[in-house]
C-alpha positions in Angstrom: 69.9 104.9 -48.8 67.2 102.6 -47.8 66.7 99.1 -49.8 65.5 96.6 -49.7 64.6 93.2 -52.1 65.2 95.3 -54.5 62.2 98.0 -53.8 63.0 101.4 -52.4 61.9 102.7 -49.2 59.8 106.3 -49.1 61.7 108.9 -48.0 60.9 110.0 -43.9 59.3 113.4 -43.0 62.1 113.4 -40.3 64.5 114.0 -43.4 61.9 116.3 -45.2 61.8 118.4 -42.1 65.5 118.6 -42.1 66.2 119.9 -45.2 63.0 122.6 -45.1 64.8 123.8 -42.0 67.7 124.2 -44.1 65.8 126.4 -46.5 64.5 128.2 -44.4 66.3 131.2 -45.3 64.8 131.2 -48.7 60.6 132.9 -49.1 59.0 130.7 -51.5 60.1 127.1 -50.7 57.0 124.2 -50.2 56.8 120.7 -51.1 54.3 118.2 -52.2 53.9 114.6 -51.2 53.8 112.1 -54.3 54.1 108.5 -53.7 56.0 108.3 -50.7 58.6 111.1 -52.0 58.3 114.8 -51.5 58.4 117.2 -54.4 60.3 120.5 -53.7 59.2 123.7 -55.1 61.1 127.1 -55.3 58.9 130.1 -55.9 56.2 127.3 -57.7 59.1 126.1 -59.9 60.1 122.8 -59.0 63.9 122.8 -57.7 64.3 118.9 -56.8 63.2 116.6 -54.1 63.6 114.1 -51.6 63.7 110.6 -52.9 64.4 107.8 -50.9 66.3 109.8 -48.4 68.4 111.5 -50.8 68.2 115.6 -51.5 68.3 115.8 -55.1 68.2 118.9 -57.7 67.6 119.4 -61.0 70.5 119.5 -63.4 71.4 123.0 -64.6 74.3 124.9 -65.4 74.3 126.6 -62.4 74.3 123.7 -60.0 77.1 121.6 -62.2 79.5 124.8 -61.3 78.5 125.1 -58.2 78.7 121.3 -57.1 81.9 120.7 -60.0 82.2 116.7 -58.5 78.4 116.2 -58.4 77.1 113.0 -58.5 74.1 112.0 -60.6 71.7 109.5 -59.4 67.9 108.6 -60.9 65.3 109.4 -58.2 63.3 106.5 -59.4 63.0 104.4 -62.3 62.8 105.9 -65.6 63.5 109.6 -64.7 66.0 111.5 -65.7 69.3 111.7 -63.8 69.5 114.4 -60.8 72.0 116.1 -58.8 72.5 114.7 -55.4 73.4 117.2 -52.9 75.4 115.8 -50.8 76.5 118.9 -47.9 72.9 119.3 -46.7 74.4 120.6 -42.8 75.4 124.1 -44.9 72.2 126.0 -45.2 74.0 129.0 -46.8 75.2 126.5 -49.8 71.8 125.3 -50.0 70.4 128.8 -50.2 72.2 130.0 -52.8 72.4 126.8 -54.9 68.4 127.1 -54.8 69.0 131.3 -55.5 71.5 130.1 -58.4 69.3 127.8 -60.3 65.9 129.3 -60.3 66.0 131.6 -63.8 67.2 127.7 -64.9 64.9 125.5 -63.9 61.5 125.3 -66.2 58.5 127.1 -65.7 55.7 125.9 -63.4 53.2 123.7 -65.6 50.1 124.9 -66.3 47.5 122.1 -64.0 44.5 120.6 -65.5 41.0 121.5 -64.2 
């Protein structure tokens, strides 16, 4: 994790790139850049992100059983907590933890305008 006085560093496109490649088995996956951090969608749902160089997902059943010693970790201040993946080499546990999750995870919010 990058730090420094205190402030968090934005997350690298090199590490962005990294995981996309990951999912690359999955149709549906994009992202959006917000503030230095890169939002993660799933089929428009949104399935985590990359915060500070850390692959985080959303907290579901599904991803607690699948990740049983998960560790929890706030992607910035004042969110809620997240799931941080930690095995991001396997791209089969990363496709199926995305497959897993997605009849959990919200749907899409209606934008504005």
């Amino acid at each position: 994790m990058l730090y420094f006085s205190g402030v968090f560093m934005a997350s690298s496109k090199e590490y962005l790139d990294f995981v996309l490649e990951q999912l690359s088995g999955l149709d549906g996956i994009s992202y959006r850049y917000m503030m230095g951090e890169y939002i993660i969608y799933y089929k428009d749902k949104i399935a985590g992100g990359i915060y500070d160089d850390r692959f985080l997902v959303k907290d579901t059943p599904s991803a607690r059983r699948l990740m049983p010693n998960a560790v929890y970790e706030l992607p910035y201040d004042s969110a809620k907590p997240m799931i941080l993946v930690e095995d991001i080499d396997d791209a089969e546990f990363l496709c199926t933890l995305f497959n897993a999750i997605y009849s959990e995870l919200p749907p899409p919010k209606k934008r504005r305008g």
